[in-house]
N, C-alpha and C positions, 0 to 999 in steps of 0.2 A: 504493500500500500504506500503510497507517495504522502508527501506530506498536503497538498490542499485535498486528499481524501481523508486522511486522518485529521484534519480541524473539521472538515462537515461532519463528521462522526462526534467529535467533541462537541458540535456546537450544540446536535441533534440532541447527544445525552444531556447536556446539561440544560437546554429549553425544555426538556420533558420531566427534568428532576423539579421545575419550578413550575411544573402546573400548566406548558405549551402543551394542546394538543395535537401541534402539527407544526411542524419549521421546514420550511424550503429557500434553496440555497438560488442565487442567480450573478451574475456578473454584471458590476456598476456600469453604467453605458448609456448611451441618448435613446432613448424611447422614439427611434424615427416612425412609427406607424402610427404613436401616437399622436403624435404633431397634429396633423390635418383635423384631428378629428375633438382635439381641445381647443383647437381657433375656430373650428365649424361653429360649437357649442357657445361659446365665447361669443362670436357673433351672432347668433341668434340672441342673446341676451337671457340664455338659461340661468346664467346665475344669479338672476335678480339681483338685490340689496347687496349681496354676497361680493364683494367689489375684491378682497385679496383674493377670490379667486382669477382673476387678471391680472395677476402680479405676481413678479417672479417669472413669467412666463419658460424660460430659460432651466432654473432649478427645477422647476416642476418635470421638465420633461429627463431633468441629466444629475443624476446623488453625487453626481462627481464637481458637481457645482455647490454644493450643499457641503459638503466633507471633502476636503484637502487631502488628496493621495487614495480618495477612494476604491476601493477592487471588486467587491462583493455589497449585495443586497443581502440583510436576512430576515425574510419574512416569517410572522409570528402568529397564528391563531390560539385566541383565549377564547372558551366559552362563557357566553352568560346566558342561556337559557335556562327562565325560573325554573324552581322544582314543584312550582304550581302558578298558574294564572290568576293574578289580580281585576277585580274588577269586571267579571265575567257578564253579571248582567246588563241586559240590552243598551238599558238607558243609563247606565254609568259613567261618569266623568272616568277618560283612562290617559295614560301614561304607556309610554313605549316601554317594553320590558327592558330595554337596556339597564334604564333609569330607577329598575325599582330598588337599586341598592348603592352603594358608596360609588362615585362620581372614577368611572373607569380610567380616566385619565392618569390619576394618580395610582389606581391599585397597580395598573401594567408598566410607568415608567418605574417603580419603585422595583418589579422583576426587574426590567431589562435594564436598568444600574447593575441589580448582582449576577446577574447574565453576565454583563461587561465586565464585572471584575473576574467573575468565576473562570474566565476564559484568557483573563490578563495573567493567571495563578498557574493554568493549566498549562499554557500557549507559551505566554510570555509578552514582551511588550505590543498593544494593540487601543491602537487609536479608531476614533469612531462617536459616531452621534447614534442615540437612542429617538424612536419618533412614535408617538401613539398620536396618531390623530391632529398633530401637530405642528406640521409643516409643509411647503410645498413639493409633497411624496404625494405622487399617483398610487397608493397603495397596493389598492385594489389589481393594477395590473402588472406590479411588481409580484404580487399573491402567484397571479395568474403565470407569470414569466417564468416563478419557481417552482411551479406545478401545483400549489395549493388545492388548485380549482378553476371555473371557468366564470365567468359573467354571464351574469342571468339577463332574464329581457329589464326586471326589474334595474341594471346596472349593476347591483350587488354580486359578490363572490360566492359563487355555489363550491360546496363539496359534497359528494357523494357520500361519505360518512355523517357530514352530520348539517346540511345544510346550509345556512346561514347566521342563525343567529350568534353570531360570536365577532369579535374585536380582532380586527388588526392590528400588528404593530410590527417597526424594523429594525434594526440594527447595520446600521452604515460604517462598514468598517473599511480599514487599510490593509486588511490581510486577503491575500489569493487563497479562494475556498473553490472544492471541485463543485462548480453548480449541478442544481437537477434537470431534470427534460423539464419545458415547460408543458401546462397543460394545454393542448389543439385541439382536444374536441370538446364540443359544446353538444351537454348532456338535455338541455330544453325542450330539445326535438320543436315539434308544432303547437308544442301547451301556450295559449296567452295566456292563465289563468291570473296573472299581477296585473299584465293590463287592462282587465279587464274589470276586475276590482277595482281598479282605482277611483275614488267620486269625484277626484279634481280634474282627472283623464292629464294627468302629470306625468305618466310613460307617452311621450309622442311617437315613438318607433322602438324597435327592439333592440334593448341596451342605452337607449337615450333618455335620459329623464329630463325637462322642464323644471329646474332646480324651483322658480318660479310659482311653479302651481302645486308643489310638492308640501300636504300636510305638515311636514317634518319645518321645511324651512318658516311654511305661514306659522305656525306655533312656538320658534325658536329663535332663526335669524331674521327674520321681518320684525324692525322694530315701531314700526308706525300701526292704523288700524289694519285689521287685516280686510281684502277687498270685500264689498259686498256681494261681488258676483260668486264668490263662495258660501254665502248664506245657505244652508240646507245640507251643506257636501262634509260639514268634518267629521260626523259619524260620531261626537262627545271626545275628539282628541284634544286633550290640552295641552301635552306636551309630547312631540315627535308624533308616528305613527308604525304601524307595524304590521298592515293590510297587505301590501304587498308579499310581505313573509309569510305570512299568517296564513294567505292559501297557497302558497309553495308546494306542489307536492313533495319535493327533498326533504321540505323540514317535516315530513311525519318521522325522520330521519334524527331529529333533535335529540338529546339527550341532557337530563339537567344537570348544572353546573356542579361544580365542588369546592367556587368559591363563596366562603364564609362573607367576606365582607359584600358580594354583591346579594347578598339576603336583604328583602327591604322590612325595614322597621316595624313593630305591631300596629305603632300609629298610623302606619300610610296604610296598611292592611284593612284597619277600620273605619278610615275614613267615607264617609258617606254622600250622595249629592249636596247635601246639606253644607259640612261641613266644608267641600273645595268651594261653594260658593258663597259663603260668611268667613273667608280664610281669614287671618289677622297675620298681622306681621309676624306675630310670635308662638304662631302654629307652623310658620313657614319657616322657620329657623330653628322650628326644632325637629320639625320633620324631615327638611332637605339640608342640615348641617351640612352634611357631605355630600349632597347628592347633586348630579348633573343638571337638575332642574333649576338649582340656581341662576345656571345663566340666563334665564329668561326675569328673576328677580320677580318682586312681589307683584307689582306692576303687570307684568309681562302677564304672568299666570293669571292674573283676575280678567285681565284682556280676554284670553284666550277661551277661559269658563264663561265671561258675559256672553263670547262670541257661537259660542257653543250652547249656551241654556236657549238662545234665542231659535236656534232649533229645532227645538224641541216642541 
């Protein structure tokens, strides 16, 4: 065995002693097929409000612009799929399952720091940026380049093992790692069933989303009112949505998590229509402490509930 097969073998065991379900290996380089098809997007005006995503244009497409002596991509899937669904009835104010526990951001860079070390221990000297959701990384088809999985019509990263529902994350190093085959075939077949779900009709083509008409974004990154031409469409989402996934057939393929901290709180468990629409500042601070719903802030979320009880 050569030495960039023995660091993927390192890196492999040690992503899976911290709780990775899946790590695949790829070589730092410019995303040339991607190019055309993030300026398409880009000029359509998909990303609405969402403005840094026109910036950077450059890094986004090349980690070797991003990281200094870059060689290797390392892609990381974590799962969060609950060990049971919140808010199942009809008329429920809900939340993206991401969200029902500590704010993912932090749980996954705080692995892939001892990732980084564990491998600086193992290895030896190795330089590199850690990225959860963080920077101008195409993740998703950095995922796809290391074989993770394919792109769904929804845009998101399917795996055959367990779907969708789980967190990205990379590891941009200096070190030459044997990469994997990427994945070429797209397991979708002829199913629309995300775009068809959808009530904002925010999938415009297959693999193309209208960041724009996207529940996730109106509930999240739009910080103004949200349009009225979506009056009747959010289905009680207050914060992201998860319709798209939700009729995936892959994810009967889910399996639940095994992390502790993505368990959401009893409070949030109990809480009732009631309750998200009489929130107080200081139900919201004790419930989303940590949780990624913050970013929408107390504001944001009461927006989102007025915008959604009128629905009703």
């Amino acid at each position: 065995m050569n030495l960039p097969e023995k660091y993927s073998q390192i890196i492999k065991t040690q992503a899976k002693y911290l709780g990775f379900d899946f790590c695949g290996i790829a070589k730092a380089g410019f995303l040339e097929s991607e190019a055309p098809k993030l300026e398409a997007w880009l000029n359509q005006n998909y990303q609405g409000e969402m403005a840094y995503m026109a910036n950077h244009f450059d890094k986004r497409l090349d980690p070797t612009k991003l990281v200094e002596g870059a060689k290797t991509v390392v892609s990381l899937v974590y799962n969060y799929f609950p060990k049971k669904e919140l808010f199942q009835k009809k008329e429920a104010y809900k939340i993206a399952k991401y969200a029902y526990g500590q704010d993912y951001h932090y749980v996954i860079k705080d692995k892939l720091k001892v990732l980084l070390e564990n491998l600086q221990i193992e290895i030896g000297e190795i330089g590199g940026r850690a990225f959860v959701d963080s920077a101008p990384m195409m993740e998703r088809q950095w995922a796809q380049k290391s074989g993770l999985g394919w792109l769904g019509k929804n845009s998101l990263l399917l795996n055959k093992e367990m779907g969708s529902f789980f967190f990205l994350a990379e590891l941009v190093i200096d070190l030459e790692v044997a990469p994997d085959p990427p994945m070429l075939k797209d397991y979708c077949g002829t199913c629309t069933k995300c775009i068809d779900a959808c009530p904002t009709e925010a999938i415009v083509q297959p693999g193309v989303v209208d960041g724009s008409k996207c529940i996730s974004y109106l509930t999240i990154e739009l910080k103004e009112n949200i349009p009225a031409a979506f009056k009747g469409k959010m289905e009680n989402w207050v914060f992201g949505c998860d319709i798209c996934q939700d009729v995936c057939p892959w994810n009967r393929f889910s399996k639940p998590h095994q992390e502790p901290l993505f368990d959401p709180k009893s409070e949030l468990e109990k809480m009732t229509n009631h309750d998200w629409e009489e929130i107080t500042e200081e139900t919201f601070s004790k419930v989303f402490s940590k949780s990624a719903v913050k970013r929408t802030k107390l504001k944001g979320l009461r927006r989102n509930v007025g915008f959604a009880k009128k629905d009703k």
